[in-house]
N, C-alpha and C positions, 0 to 999 in steps of 0.2 A: 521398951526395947523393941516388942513389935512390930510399933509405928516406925520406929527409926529403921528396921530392915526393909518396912515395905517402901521406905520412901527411899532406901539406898538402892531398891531394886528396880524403883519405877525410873531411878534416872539414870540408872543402868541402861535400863530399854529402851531409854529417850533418847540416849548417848547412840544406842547399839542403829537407832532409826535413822535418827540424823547423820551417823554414818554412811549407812543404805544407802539414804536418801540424795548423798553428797557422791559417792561412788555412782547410784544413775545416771549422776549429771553429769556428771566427767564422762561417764560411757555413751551416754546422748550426745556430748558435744563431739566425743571422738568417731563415732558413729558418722552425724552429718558432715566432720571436717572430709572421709573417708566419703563419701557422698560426693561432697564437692569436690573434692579432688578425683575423682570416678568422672564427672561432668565435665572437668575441666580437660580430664585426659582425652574421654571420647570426642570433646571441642577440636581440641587442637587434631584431634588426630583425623577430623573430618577434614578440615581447616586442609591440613595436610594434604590430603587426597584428593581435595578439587584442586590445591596446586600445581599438584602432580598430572592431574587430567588437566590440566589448563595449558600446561608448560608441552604436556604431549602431544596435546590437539594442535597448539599454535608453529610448535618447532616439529614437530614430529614426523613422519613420513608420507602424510596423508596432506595433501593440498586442501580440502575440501573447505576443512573447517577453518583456516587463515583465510581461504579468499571471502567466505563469507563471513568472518568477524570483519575483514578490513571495505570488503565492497559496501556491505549493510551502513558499516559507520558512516564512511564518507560518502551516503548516499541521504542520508539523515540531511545534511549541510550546517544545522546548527548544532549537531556533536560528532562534529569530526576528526575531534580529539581522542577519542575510543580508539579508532584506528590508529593509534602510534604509542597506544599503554603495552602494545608489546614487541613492536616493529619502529624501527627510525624512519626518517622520511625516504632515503631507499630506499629501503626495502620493499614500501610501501607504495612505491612508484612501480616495482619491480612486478607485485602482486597485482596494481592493476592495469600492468602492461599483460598479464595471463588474461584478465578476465574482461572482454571486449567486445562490442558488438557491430560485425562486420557487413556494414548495410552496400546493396547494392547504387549504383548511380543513378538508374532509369525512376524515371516521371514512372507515375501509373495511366497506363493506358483506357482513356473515358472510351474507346470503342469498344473494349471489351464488355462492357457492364450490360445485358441487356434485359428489361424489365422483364420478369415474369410471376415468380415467386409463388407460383399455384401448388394448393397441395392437390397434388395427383393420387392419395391414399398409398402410394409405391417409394419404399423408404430405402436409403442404403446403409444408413445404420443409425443406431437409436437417438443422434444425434440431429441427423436429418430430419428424424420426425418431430423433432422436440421443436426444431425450429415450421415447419413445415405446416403444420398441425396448431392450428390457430383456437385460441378458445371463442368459446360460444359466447355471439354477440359483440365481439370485437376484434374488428379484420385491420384495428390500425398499431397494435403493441403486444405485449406476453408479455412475462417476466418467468427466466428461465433460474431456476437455484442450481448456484456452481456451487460443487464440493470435489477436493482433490486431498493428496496426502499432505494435512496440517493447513488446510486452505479453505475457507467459503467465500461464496459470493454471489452475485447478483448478474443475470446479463439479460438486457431491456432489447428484447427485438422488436424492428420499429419494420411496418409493413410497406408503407409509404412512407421513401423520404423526403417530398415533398412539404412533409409537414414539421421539418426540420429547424431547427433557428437557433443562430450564433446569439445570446443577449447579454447585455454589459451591464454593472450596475451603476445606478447613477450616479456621479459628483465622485469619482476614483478617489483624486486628491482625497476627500475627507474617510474615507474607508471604503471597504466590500461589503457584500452584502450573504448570507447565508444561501446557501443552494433553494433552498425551502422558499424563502423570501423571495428570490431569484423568480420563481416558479408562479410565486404568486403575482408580484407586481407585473409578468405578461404574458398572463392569462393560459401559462405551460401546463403541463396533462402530466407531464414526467421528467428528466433531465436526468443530465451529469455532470460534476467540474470538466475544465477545458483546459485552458492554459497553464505556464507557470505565471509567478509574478513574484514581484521585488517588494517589500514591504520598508516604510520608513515613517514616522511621525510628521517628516517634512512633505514627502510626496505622495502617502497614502497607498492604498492598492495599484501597484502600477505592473502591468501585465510585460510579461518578456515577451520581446519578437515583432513579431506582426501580428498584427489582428486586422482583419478585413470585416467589416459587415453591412452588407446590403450592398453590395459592390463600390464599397469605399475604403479606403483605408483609412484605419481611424490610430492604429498608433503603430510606429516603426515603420514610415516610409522610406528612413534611409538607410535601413538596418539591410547588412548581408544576409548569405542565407545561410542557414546554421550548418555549423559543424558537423552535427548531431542530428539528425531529426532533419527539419524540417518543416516546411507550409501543408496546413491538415483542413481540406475544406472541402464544402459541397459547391460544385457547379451548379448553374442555373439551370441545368438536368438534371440536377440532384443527383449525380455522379460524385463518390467520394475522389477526390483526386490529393497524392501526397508527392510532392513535388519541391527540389532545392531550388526554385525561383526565387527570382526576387520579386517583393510586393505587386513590382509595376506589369512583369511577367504574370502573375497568378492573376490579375484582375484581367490582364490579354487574353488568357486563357479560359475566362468566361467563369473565375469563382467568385460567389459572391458573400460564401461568409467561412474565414478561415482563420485558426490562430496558427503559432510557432511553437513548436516540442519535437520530442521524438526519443529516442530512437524509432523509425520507420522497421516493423517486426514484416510482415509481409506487402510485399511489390508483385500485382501481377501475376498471381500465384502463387509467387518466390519468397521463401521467408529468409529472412538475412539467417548468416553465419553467426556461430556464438565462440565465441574461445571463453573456457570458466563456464560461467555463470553469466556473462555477458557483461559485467564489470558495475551492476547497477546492485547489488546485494538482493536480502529479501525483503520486501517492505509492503503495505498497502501498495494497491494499483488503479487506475485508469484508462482504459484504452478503447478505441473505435476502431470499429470495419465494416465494409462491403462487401457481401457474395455476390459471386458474378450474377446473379438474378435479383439482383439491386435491393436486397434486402439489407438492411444495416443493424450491426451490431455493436452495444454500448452495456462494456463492462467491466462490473468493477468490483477489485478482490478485497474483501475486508482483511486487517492486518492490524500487528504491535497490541492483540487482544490476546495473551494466552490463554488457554482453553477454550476459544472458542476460531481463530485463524491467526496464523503468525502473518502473513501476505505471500508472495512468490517472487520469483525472480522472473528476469526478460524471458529466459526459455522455456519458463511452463506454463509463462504468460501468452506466448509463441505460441505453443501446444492446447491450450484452449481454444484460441480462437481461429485455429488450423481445424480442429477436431468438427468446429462449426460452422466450417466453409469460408473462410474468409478468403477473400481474393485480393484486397488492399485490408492492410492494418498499422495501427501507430500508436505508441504508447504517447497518452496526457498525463498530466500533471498527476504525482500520485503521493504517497506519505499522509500527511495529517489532510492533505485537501480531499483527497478520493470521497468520493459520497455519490449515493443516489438516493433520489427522493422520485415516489408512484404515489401521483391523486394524491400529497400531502403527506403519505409515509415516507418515514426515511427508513429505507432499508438496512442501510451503509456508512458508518461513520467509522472515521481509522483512531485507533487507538493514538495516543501519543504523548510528549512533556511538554507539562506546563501550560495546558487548555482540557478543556472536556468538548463536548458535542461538536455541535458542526462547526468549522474552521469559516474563515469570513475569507472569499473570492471575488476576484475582479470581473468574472464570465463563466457562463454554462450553456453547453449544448442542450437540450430540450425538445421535446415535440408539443406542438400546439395543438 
């Protein structure tokens, strides 16, 4: 009879565990469903709230953030479909009729330039001396580190631009060649990209515009002169000259190695007008100038790298190379091609889709 209580007791207690043990489970599973629906709430309610910031940045009362969603996208050119995920195509004509860059007409003036470039130890501001103030042992380049709000970069002060040179890579039709490569196959110290160009499997790297080098014209003899921008070259005084000639004008005028880009940012002083943003978004950059004491400036904004530089736009592109004397300036080709490369380092390579490292180009300015 004993046995028989303790075995109706023990499965009493089996019953009573297995209970327990079936009630955890159900409180576990109710537990984690309560979990995931807590996840799912906070999900959506994020979800929610970048909607709600998305809808009020793009519609909302503030211009700032539409012109720079719609200028940045259609300055990309191969996702220029961004700019119409929340604007129709009006609209979006509309936004980059605000944001425009209002270049003046005038040539730049080669009699202005006149060689000096000495540092006299007598600065006018910290900027002046950066460029002024030569390191030791080498009176023909620096290299200046740019940093602004959300921006680094690179800017190649060249002492002599004598020692300047427009170079192409060879056999276009079957490809470009990398900045690096550029540098090495003629015998460059340092460079930058130059031009835009047209990319196809049929005609290879083919450079827009004109290109002049060594006082020839080697492609776009019968091309107008751009809309935009313009002819960006050194004279055979090594005068930077940025001018809406046509080819046969600019080689009259005594350049002998020049491509086509622009927007032209400073003339003669004068830095163009911006309405916006100046209608280019923010992106990687490239750009050259001359201080009137014939020193040249080659630089370039790294970009599309979060946490370490988004890029700039025209006008604080403007604002750099203003702050460092520029007397003629022009913005080059910029987005995934901007790069520079010093003695085999690359400083500079722009973030972007659907490649990594340096981008393959038809041309780069460089010093020898």
């Amino acid at each position: 009879m004993e046995n028989e209580e303790i075995i109706f007791i023990d499965e009493l207690e089996e019953k009573q565990s297995i209970k327990e043990e079936n009630n955890k489970t159900v409180k576990t599973k109710k537990q984690k469903k309560k979990k995931s629906l807590k996840k799912w709430i906070v999900t959506f309610g994020l979800l929610d709230v970048i909607a709600v910031v998305c809808l009020f940045l793009m519609y909302g009362p503030f211009p700032y953030f539409r012109n720079l969603w719609v200028t940045s996208a259609l300055t990309t050119a191969t996702h220029e479909y961004f700019a119409y995920i929340f604007f129709d195509a009006e609209e979006v004509q509309k936004i980059m009729a605000n944001n425009v860059v209002i270049e003046g007409n005038d040539s730049s003036k080669e009699e202005d330039i006149e060689f000096s470039g000495e540092d006299t130890g007598v600065y006018e501001s910290i900027y002046e001396e950066q460029i002024l103030k030569r390191d030791e042992g080498n009176d023909l380049y620096k290299v200046i580190d740019i940093e602004g709000d959300g921006y680094k970069g690179h800017m190649l002060v060249v002492y002599d631009p004598s020692r300047i040179d427009l170079v192409q890579a060879p056999n276009l039709k079957y490809g470009g060649k990398q900045l690096a490569k550029l540098l090495e196959l003629n015998d460059g110290i340092a460079g930058i990209n130059a031009s835009g160009f047209n990319y196809s499997k049929e005609t290879g790297y083919i450079p827009n515009g004109i290109v002049i080098m060594d006082n020839e014209i080697v492609w776009g003899a019968d091309k107008e002169p751009a809309k935009t921008g313009g002819i960006i070259g050194f004279t055979n005084d090594n005068k930077l000259i940025l001018t809406k000639s046509t080819a046969q004008e600019a080689l009259d005028m005594g350049i002998r190695d020049a491509v086509t880009f622009g927007p032209f940012l400073v003339v003669n002083g004068v830095p163009s007008e911006f309405k916006g943003n100046g209608g280019y978004g923010i992106a990687p950059r490239t750009a050259i100038g001359q201080r009137r004491d014939g020193i040249v400036l080659m630089l370039v904004i790294d970009g599309r790298r979060p946490g370490h530089s988004l890029g700039v736009d025209m006008v604080e592109l403007t604002n750099v190379l203003l702050k460092y004397g520029a007397y003629n300036a022009a913005n080059l080709d910029g987005g995934g091609s901007s790069s520079i490369v010093v003695e085999g380092e690359i400083l500079s390579v722009a973030g972007g889709w659907g490649y990594t490292g340096e981008r393959y180009i038809p041309n780069a300015i460089i010093i020898k």
